[in-house]
C-alpha positions as CSV (number, residue, x, y, z in Angstrom):
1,X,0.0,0.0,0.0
2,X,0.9,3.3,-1.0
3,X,1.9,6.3,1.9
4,X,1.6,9.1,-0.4
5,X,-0.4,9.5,-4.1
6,X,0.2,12.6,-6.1
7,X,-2.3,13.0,-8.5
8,X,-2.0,16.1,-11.7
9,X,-4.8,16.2,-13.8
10,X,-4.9,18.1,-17.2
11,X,-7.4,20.4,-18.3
12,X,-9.7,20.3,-21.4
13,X,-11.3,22.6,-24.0
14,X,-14.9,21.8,-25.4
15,X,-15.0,22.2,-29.5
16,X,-18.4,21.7,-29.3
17,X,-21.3,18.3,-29.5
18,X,-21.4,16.6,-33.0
19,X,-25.5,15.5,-32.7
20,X,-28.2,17.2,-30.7
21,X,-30.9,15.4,-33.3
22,X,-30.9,12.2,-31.3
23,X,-32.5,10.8,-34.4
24,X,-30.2,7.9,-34.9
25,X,-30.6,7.4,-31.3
26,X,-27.2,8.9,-29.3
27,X,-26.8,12.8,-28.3
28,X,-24.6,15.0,-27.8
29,X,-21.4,12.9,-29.2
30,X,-18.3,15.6,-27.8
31,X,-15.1,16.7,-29.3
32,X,-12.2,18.5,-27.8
33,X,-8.8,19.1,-26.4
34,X,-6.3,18.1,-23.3
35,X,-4.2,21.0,-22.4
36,X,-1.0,20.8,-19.9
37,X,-2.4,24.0,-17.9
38,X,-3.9,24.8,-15.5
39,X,-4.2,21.8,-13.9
40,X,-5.6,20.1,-10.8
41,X,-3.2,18.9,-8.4
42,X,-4.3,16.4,-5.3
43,X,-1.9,14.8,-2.4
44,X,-3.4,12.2,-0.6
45,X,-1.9,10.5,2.6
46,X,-3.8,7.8,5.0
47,X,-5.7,9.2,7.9
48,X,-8.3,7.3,10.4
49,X,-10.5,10.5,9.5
50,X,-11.4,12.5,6.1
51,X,-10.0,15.4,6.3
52,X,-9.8,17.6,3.3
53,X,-7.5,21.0,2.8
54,X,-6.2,23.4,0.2
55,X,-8.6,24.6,-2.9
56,X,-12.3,23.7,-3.8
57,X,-12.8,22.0,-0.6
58,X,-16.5,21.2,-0.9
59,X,-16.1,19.6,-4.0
60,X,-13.4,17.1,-3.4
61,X,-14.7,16.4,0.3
62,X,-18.1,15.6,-1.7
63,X,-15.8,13.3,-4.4
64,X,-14.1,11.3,-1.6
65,X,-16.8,10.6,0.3
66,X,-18.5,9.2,-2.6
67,X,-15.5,7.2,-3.7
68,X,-14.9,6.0,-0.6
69,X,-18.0,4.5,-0.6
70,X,-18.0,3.3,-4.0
71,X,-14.2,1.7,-3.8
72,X,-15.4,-0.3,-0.5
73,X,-12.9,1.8,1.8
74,X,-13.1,1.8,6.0
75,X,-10.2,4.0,6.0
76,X,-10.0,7.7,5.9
77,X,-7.5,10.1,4.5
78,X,-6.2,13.4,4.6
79,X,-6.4,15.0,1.4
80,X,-4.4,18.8,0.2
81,X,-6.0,20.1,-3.5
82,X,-2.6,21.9,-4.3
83,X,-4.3,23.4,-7.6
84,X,-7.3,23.0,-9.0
85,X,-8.7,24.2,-12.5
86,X,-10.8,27.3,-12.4
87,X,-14.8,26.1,-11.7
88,X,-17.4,26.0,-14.1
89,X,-15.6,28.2,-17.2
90,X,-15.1,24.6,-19.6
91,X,-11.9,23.8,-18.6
92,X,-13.3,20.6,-16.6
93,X,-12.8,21.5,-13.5
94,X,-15.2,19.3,-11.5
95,X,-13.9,15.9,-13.7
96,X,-10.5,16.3,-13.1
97,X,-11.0,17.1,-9.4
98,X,-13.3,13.9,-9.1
99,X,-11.1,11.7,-10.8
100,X,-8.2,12.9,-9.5
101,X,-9.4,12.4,-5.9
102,X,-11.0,8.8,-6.3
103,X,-8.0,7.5,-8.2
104,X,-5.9,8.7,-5.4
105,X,-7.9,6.8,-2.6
106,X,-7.9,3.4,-5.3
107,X,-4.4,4.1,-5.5
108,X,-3.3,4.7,-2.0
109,X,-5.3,1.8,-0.3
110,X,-4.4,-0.7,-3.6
111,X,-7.9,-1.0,-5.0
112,X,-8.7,-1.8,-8.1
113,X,-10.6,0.5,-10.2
114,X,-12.4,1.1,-13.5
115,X,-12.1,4.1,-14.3
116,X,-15.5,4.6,-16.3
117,X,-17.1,3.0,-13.5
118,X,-15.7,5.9,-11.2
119,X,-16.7,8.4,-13.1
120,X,-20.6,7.3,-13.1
121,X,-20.1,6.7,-9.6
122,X,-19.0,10.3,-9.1
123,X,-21.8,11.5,-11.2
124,X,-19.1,12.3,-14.2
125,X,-18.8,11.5,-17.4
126,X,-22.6,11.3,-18.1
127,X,-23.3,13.5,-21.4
128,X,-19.6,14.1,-22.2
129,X,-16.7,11.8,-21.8
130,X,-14.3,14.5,-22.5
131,X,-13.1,14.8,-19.3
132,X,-12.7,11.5,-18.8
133,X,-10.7,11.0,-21.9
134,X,-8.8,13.9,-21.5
135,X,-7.4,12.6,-17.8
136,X,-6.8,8.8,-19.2
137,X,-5.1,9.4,-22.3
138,X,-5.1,13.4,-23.6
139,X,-5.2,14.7,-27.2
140,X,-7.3,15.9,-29.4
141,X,-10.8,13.8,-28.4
142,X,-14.0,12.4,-30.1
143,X,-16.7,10.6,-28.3
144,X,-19.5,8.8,-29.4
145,X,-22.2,10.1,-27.2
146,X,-24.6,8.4,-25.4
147,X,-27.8,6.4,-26.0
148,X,-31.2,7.6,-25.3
149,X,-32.1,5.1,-23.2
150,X,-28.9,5.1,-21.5
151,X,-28.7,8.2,-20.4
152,X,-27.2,9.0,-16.9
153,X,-26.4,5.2,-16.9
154,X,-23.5,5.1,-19.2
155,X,-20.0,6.4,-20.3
156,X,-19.6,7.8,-24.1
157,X,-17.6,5.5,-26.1
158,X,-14.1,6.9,-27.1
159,X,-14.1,6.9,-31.1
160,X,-11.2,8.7,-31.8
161,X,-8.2,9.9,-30.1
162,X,-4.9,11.4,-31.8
163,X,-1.6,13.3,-30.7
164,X,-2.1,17.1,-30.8
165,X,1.1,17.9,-32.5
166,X,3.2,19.4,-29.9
167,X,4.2,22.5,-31.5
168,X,0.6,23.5,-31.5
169,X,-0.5,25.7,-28.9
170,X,-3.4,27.4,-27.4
171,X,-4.2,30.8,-25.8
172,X,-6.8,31.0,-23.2
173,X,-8.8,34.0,-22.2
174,X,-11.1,34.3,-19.1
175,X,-13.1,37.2,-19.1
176,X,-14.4,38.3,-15.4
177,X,-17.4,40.5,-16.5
178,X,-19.9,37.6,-18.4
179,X,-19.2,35.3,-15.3
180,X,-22.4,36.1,-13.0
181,X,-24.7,35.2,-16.1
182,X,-22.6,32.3,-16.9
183,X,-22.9,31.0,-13.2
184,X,-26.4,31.8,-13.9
185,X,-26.3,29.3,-16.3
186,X,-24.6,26.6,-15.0
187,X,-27.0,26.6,-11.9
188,X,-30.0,25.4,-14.4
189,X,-27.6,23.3,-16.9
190,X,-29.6,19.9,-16.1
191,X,-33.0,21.7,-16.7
192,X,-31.7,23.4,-20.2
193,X,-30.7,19.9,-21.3
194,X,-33.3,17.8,-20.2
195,X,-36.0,20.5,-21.6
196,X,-33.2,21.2,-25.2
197,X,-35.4,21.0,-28.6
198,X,-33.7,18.6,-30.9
199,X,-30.8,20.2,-33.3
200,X,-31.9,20.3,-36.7
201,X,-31.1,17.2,-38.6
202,X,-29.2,19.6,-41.2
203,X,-27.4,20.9,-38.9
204,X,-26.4,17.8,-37.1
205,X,-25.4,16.4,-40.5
206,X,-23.5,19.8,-41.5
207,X,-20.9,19.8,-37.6
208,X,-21.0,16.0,-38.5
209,X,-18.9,16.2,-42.1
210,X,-17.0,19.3,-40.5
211,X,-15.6,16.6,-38.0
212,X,-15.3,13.5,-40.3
213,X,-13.8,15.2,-43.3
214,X,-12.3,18.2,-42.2
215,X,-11.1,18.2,-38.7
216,X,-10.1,14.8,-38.3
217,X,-8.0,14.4,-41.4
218,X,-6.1,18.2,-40.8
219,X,-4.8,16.9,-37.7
220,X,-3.5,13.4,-38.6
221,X,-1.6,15.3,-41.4
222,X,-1.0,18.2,-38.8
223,X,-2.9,21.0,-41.5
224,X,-2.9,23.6,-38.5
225,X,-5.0,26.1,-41.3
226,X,-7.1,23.3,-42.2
227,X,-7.4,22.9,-38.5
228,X,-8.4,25.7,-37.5
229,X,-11.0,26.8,-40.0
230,X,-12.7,23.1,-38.8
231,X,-13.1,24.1,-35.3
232,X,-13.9,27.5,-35.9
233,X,-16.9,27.3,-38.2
234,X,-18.1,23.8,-36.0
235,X,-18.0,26.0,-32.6
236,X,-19.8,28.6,-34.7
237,X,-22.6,26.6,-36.2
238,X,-23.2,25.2,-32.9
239,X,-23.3,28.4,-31.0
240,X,-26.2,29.2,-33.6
241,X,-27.7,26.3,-32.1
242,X,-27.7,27.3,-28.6
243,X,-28.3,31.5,-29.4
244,X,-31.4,31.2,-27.8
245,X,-30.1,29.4,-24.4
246,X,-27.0,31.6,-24.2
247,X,-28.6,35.2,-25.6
248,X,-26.2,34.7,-29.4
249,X,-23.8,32.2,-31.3
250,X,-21.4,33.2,-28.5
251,X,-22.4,33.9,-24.6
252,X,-21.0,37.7,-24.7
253,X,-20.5,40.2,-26.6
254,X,-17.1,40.6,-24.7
255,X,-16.6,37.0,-26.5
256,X,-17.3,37.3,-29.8
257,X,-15.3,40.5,-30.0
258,X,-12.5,38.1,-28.4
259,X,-12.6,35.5,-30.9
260,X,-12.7,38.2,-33.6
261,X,-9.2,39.6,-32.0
262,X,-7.6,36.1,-32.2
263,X,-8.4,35.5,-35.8
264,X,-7.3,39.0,-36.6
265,X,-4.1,38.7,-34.9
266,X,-2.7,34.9,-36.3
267,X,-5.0,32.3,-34.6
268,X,-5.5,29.8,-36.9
269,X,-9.2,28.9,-35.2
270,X,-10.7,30.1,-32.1
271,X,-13.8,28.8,-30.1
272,X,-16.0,28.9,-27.1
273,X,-15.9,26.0,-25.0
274,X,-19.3,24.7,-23.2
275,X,-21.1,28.0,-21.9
276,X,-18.3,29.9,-21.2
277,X,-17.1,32.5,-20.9
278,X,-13.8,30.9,-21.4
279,X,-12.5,31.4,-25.1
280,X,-9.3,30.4,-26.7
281,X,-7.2,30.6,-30.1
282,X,-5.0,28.1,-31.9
283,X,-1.5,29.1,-33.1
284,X,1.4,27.1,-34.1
285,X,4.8,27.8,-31.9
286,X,5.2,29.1,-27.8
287,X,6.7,32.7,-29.7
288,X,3.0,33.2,-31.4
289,X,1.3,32.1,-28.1
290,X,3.1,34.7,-26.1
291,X,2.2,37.5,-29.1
292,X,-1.3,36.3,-29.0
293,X,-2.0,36.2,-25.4
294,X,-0.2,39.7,-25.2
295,X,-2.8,41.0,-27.5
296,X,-5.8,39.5,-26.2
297,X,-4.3,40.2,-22.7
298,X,-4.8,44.2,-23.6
299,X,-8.3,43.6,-24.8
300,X,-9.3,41.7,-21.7
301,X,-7.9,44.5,-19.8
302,X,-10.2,47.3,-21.5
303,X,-13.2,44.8,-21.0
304,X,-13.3,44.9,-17.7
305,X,-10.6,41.9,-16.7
306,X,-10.1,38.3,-16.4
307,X,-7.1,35.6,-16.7
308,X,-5.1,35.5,-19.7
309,X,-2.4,32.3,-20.4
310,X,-1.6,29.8,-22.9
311,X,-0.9,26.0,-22.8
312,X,0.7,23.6,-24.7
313,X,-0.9,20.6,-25.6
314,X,-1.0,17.1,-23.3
315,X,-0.9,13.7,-24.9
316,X,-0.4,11.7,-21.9
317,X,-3.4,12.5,-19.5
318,X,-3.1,12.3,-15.9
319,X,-0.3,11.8,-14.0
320,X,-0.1,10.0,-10.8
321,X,3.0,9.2,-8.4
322,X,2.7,7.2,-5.1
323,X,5.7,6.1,-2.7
């Protein structure tokens, strides 16, 4: 049995959901990226008590006592979140904090886990898989989405995972001023989807070639500008799709004014992930990144504020470290 687990956990960036029709009988269906930063952080040692320290307390306290439960453990353990990803912006906060934690109670009291199982256990991994993906294996990540009469009961199939080439990078912008109305948002996110009109089937079918014959092919052969024209116009068409949940294609004016900026200043694509407000540009090379989140670093300034970085890509998922 372990003493100590150390558990880092990537982030992720949404692209967008391939098929909101459900006609073929799956939803949602979820692509996107694993990024190195930020990340979540979790140290785990053996304790006759749960004790929990550090950030997002609530949340992992809530994460270990359910896995606790679920893994069949007596024990307790004292548990330090070092870093954790910022909350409910699409960076997967929540999934790499709950994964993170149960894999480092499996892990430090030798237990054998699934880790699909875990997440459903943890209340994860539900309509996207991303998450769950992102923290096994990163990369760039399709799932299948889940079937109708599945859902809440099972994982999204992985069917297709690839390197992001590592010279690729991405610059992330937070804005602070659309983030009340976001949390607004987040609050009601069960009730928005269980009560979402289908997608029209022309537009499922249009973000569905986008994928298949643009996106996936550009980054086998590493076609950045192909790349990046893919996920742009997919985020878009889907943010037509949710205009009426989220008040336009994109949840802010402060946004869309954003992703304008990156294109204008070198990003080969730029999107939205989830609800944002969280936006983010892809360029190739850390020199571009720096120049880009310079630029969009000034603009977020003038807007009112927020966080500003940029990330290179993670193909390897989580980490974890015991002794």
């Amino acid at each position: 049995m372990a003493e100590h687990v150390r558990v880092e956990a990537p982030a992720h960036l949404h692209v967008g959901n391939i098929d909101l029709t459900g006609d073929l009988g799956r939803l949602y269906g979820t692509i996107g990226f694993t990024i190195n930063y930020p990340r979540t952080i979790v140290e785990l040692w053996k304790s006759s008590e749960l004790k929990v320290e550090g950030e997002d307390i609530e949340g992992a306290e809530r994460f270990a006592r359910e896995a606790l439960k679920f893994l069949g453990i007596t024990g307790g353990a004292y548990i330090n979140v070092r870093e954790s990803i910022p909350k409910h912006v699409g960076m997967g906060s929540q999934t790499a904090l709950a994964l993170s934690v149960g894999l480092g109670l499996a892990k430090l009291y030798s237990v054998e886990v699934d880790l699909k199982k875990l997440a459903l256990a943890l209340g994860r991994s539900i309509i996207s898989a991303l998450g769950l993906y992102s923290f096994m294996y990163g990369g760039f990540i399709v799932d299948g989405g889940f079937r109708r009469d599945k859902w809440g009961r099972m994982v999204p199939p992985l069917i297709f995972r690839y390197p992001i080439p590592e010279n690729w990078y991405f610059v992330v912008a937070l804005p602070y001023k659309p983030l009340p109305e976001i949390l607004k948002i987040k609050a009601r996110e069960e009730e928005i989807l269980r009560s979402l009109k289908p997608m029209p089937r022309e537009l499922s079918d249009r973000v569905a070639r986008i994928a298949l014959m643009q996106m996936i092919p550009a980054i086998v052969e590493e076609d950045i500008e192909t790349f990046g024209e893919a996920i742009t116009a997919f985020n878009r068409a889907l943010g037509e799709f949710w205009s009426e949940k989220q008040g336009g294609i994109y949840c802010s004016p402060i946004v869309e004014r954003g992703i304008e900026v990156m294109l204008r200043s070198g990003a080969y694509g730029a999107c939205q992930p989830s609800w944002g407000p969280t936006f983010y540009g892809l360029v190739r090379g850390e020199g571009n990144a720096k120049k880009l989140a310079n630029i969009v670093g000034k603009y977020v300034e003038e807007e009112g504020g927020g966080l500003i970085f940029y990330s290179s890509p993670n193909n390897i998922g989580a980490r974890v470290y015991t002794k």
